[in-house]
Each structure stands twice: as structure tokens, then as C-alpha cells.
C-alpha positions in Angstrom: -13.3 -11.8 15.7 -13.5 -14.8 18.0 -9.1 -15.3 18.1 -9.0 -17.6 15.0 -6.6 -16.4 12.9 -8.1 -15.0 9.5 -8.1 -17.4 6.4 -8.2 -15.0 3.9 -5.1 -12.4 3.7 -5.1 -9.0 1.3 -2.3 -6.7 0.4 -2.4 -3.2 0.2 0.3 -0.7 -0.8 0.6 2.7 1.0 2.1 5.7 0.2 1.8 9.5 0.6 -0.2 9.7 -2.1 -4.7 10.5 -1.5 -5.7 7.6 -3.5 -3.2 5.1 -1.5 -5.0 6.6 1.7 -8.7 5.7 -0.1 -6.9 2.3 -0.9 -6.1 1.8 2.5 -9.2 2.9 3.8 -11.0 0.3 1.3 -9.0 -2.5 2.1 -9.6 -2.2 6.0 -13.6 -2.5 5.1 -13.0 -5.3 3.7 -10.9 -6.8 5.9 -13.2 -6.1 8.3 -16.3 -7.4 5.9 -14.2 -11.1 5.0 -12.8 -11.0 8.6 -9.3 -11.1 7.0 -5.4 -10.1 8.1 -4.2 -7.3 5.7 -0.7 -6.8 4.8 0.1 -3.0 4.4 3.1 -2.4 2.3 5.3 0.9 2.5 7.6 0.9 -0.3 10.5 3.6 0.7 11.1 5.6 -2.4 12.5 9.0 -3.5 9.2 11.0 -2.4 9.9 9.7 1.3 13.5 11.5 0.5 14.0 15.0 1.8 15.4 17.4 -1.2 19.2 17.9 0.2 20.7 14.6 0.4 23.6 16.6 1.4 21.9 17.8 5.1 23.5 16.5 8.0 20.3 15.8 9.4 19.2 13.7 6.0 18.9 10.2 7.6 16.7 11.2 10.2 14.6 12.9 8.3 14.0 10.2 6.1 13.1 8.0 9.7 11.0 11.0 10.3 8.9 10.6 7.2 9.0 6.7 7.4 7.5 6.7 10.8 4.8 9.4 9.9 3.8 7.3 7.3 3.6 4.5 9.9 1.6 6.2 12.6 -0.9 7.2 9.7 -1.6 4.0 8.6 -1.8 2.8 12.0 -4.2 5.5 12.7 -6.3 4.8 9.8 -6.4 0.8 10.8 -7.0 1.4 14.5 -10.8 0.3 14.1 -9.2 -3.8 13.0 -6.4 -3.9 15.7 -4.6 -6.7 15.6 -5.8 -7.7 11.9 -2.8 -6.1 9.7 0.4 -6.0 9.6 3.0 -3.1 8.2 5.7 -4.1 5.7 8.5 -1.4 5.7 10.7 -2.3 2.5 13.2 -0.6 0.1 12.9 -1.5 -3.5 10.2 -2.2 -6.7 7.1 -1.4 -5.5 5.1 -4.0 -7.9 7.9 -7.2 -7.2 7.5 -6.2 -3.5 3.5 -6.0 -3.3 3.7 -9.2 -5.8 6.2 -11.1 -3.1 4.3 -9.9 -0.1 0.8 -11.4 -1.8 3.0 -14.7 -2.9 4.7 -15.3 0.5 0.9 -15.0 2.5 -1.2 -16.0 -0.5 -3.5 -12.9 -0.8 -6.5 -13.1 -2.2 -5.4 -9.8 -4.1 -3.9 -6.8 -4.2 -4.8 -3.6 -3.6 -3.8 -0.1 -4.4 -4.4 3.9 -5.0 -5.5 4.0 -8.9 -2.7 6.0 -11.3 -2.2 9.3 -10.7 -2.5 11.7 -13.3 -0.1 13.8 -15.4 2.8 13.5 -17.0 4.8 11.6 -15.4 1.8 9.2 -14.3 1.7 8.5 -18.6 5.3 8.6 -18.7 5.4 5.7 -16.5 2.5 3.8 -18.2 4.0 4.1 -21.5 7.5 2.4 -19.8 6.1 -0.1 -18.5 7.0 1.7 -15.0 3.5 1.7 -13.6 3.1 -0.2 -10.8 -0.5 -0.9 -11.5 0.3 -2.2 -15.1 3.2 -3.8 -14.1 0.9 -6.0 -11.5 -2.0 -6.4 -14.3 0.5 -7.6 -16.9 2.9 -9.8 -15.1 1.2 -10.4 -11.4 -0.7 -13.7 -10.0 -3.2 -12.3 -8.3 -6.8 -10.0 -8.7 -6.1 -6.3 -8.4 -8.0 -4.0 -6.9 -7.7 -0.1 -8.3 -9.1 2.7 -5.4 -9.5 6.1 -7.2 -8.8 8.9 -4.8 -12.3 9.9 -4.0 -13.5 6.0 -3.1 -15.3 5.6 0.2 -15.2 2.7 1.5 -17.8 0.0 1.2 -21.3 0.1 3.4 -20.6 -2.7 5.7 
């Protein structure tokens, strides 16, 4: 890094979920490979959501799990300091990471490959996957990390 700023920019969406930590994980090698800025994307949904929305303490807790998520990412990118940036956002995941990779014209988009089960084929079937939805109906190459990926020799 010699204080340009980076010419080429990639998304990457983060969850909870093992393969969006191997996404992650990818996407910082590569950044780090194509000396690029990556733009993380936390998409708050119902599994950052304690059980009980009824708990007095429900709000925090939410925060609580938001800012885990955070310091994990933070701690997985500490090696590229200064190369990402974290998006923190409420709604679709696929329009958000789609918006994100529009409004810094990413060179693509990266993310944890499908889950499996039932519900993972629910939502493919719906035309709820987020992957799909991207593949279908996105601009821009995407990327899909299975669980077990390590990241790429540098």
C-alpha cells in the first residue's frame, strides 16, 4: 500500500453464518492480492433477533449481537487495516449488496454459498435466495465461498 486509494472495490456480505465467515475471509485475500477497498455488508435480519421480542432488554440485545458481528469482522480484516469498510443496514439483503456494489462500482460480489436444508430450497424455489436473486437480476460477477474455502495462496 503506498496511500493511493484502491482502484478496484469488492463487496462482500457477512452474516453469522460459517460460509459468510469463509466469504469474508476470501474476499480479504483478495483484496489484499488486487490491492483493493472492500465493502463488508451486514444485513440486520431476524437471526440477529433475540427469541422474546417481548424482553425489556430486547433492543440491546439486538445492539449486542450487531456489534459482535462487527468486532468479528473487524477481527477477521485486521491484517488490511484501513482497506474496508462495514455497511450496517436493515433490509433485502440482495438490493442492499446490489446498491452497495452499484454506488462504489465493485468489481463483484461476494458471498457464503447457500446453505443447505429446507428452508435453504425453500428459498431457492421462491425466488428468496439471495444468491439467485443476485445471479438472475444483479449487474455484477458473483463470487460463491462454500463453508470449507480457504482462502487463496497469495
Amino acid at each position: 500500500m503506498d496511500g493511493r486509494p484502491a482502484s478496484t472495490r469488492l463487496v462482500v456480505g457477512y452474516d453469522r453464518h460459517p460460509a459468510s465467515h469463509s466469504a469474508l475471509t476470501y474476499a480479504a485475500a483478495l483484496t489484499e492480492r488486487l490491492d483493493a477497498h472492500l465493502h463488508v455488508v451486514h444485513v440486520v435480519d431476524v437471526e440477529d433477533m433475540p427469541v422474546d421480542p417481548d424482553s425489556p432488554d430486547w433492543e440491546q440485545r439486538v445492539a449486542d449481537v450487531v456489534a459482535r458481528e462487527h468486532t468479528e469482522a473487524g477481527a477477521a480484516l485486521a491484517a488490511i487495516s484501513g482497506r474496508w469498510t462495514y455497511h450496517l443496514q436493515h433490509g433485502n439483503p440482495a438490493d442492499l449488496l446490489s446498491s452497495v456494489a452499484d454506488e462504489y462500482d465493485a468489481s463483484m460480489i461476494l458471498i457464503g454459498a447457500p446453505r443447505h436444508g429446507l428452508m435453504s430450497r425453500m428459498e431457492r424455489l421462491l425466488g428468496e435466495s439471495v444468491s439467485a436473486h443476485l445471479v438472475q437480476h444483479g449487474r455484477r460477477p458473483v463470487v460463491l465461498v462454500p463453508e470449507h474455502t480457504q482462502a487463496p495462496p497469495p
